[in-house]
N, C-alpha and C positions, 0 to 999 in steps of 0.2 A: 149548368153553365158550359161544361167542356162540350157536350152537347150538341146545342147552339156555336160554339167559336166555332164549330168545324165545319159551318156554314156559312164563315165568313172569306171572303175572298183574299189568297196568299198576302198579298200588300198590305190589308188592315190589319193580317193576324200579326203580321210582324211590327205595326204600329201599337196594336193592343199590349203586345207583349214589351216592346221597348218600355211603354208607360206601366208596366207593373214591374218591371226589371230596376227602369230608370235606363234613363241614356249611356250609362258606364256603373261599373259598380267599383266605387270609390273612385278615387283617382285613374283609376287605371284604365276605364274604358273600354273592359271585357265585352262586355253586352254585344256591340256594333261588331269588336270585331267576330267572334262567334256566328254573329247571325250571316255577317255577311262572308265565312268562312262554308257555314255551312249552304245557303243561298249559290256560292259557288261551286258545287262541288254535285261528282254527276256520279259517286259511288261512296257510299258513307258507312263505316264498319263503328258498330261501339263493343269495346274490350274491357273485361275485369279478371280480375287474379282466379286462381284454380281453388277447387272447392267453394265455388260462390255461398256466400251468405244471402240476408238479409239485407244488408247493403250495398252490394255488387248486384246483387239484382233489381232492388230498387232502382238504384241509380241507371243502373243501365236500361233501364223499359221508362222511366222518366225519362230519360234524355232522348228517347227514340221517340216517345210523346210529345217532345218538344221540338224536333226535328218536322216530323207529321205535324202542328199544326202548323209549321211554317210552309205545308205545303211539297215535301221532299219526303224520300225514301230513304229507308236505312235499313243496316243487320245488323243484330246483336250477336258478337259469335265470342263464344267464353271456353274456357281450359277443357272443363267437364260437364257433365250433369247436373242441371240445378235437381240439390238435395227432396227428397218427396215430401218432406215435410213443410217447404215453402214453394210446392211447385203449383199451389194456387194462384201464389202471385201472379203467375205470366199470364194467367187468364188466355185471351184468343191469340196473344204476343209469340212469336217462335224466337227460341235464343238455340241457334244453331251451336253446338258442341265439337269440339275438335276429338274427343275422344271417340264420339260415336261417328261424328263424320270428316274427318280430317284430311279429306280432300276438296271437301266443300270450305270448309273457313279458309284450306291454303290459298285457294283460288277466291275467295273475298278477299281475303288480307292485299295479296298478290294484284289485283284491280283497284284497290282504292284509293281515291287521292285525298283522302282526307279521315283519317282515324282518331278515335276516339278511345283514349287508357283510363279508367277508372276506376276506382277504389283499390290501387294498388297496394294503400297501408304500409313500405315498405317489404314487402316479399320480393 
């Protein structure tokens, strides 16, 4: 299925997704603004806590999968190292590391207008 969506053209994919999302989630009407946060934005950084887990990295290569079908680019740039024991997750995904290159992520952080803080868990 993910597949095929990636043959779909930007506009349907963000239709597609609205109708599996729903048009707001709850009240609140996340959905739209998100898509059209992200829709506007010409440098997209996604960020999770130091010592990434299993769900810091999750979350963050989902969310960059859901940016990409919407037809837009993004980086994942995280504290350190994803761990070797779940460093299958990222498959052909790069999550750029500030310990190894920390002139690289200052200079992503530093150009984007629109970032993404994720699984922070309170740390």
């Amino acid at each position: 299925l993910f597949h095929e969506f990636r043959h779909v053209d930007t506009h349907h994919r963000a239709v597609i997704i609205k109708k599996i999302l729903g048009d707001g989630l709850g009240q609140f009407g996340f959905t739209n603004t998100i898509i059209e946060l992200i829709k506007n934005a010409k440098r997209i950084v996604i960020t999770s806590h130091k010592s990434p887990d299993g769900d810091s990295i999750g979350s963050s290569l989902g969310l960059l999968r859901f940016i990409q079908a919407l037809g837009h680019k993004a980086i994942v740039c995280h504290p350190d190292p994803c761990p070797d024991f779940i460093n299958w997750v990222k498959e052909e995904d790069v999550i750029v590391d500030f310990e190894t290159h920390p002139e690289d992520v200052k200079t992503q952080l530093s150009h984007a207008d629109l970032i993404f803080a994720l699984d922070y868990n309170g740390a």
